[in-house]
C-alpha positions in Angstrom: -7.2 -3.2 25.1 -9.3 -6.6 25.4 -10.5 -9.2 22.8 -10.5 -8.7 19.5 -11.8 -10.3 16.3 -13.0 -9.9 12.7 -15.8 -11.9 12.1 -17.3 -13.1 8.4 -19.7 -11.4 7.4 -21.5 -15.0 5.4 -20.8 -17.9 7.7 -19.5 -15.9 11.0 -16.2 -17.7 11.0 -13.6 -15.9 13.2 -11.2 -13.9 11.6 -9.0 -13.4 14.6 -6.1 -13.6 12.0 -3.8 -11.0 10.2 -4.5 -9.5 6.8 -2.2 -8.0 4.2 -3.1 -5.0 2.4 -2.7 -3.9 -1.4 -0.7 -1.9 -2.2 -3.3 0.8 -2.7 -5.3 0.4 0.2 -5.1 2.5 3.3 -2.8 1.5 6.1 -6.3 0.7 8.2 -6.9 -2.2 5.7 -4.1 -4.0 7.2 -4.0 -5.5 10.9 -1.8 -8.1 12.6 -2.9 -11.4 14.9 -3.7 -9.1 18.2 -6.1 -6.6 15.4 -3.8 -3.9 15.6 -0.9 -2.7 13.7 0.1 -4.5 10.6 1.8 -7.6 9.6 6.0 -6.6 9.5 7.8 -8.5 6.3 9.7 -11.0 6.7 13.0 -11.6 4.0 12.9 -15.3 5.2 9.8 -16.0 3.0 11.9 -15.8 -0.1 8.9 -14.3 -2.2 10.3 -11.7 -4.1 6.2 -11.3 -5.9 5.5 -8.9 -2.2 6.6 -5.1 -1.4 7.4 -4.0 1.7 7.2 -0.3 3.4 8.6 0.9 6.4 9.1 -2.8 8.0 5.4 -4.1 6.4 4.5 -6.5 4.3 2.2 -5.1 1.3 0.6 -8.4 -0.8 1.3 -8.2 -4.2 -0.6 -9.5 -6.9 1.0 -12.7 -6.7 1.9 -13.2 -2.9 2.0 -16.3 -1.3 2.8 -15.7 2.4 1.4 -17.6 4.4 0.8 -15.1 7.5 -1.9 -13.3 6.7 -4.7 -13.5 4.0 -3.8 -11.4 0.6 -5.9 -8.1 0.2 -5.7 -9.7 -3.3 -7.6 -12.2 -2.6 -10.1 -11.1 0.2 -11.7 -7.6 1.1 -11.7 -5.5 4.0 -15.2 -5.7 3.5 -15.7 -9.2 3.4 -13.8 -9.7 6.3 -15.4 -6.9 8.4 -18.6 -7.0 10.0 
């Protein structure tokens, strides 16, 4: 599959990290570290503020996880070239 990255669009800052989606995005807006999939939820985080779906984590207006930025609080857009 090779190398994969989402770069910023503004300061070209790698973005070669995982991104939560809103709940009503598409599935697309969502990827994990490797740039595909999406980011699974995790109980262990304890915040009861995010929704989950079949195994992933959907950001909620409040989420605080820390493995992945919040579709709440960055765009697809502004993390895709």
């Amino acid at each position: 599959m090779g190398y994969f990255e989402h770069v910023c669009q503004l300061c070209g800052v790698s973005f070669a990290i995982a991104r939560l989606r809103r709940a009503d995005e598409p599935r697309e807006a969502a990827w994990n570290y490797s740039g595909t999939g999406v980011v699974e939820y995790e109980d262990e985080t304890g915040h009861d503020d995010c929704g989950s779906t079949e195994g992933e984590h959907i950001a909620g207006p409040e989420c605080h996880g820390v493995n992945a930025y919040s579709g709440h609080r960055i765009s697809v857009e502004e993390m895709k070239v």
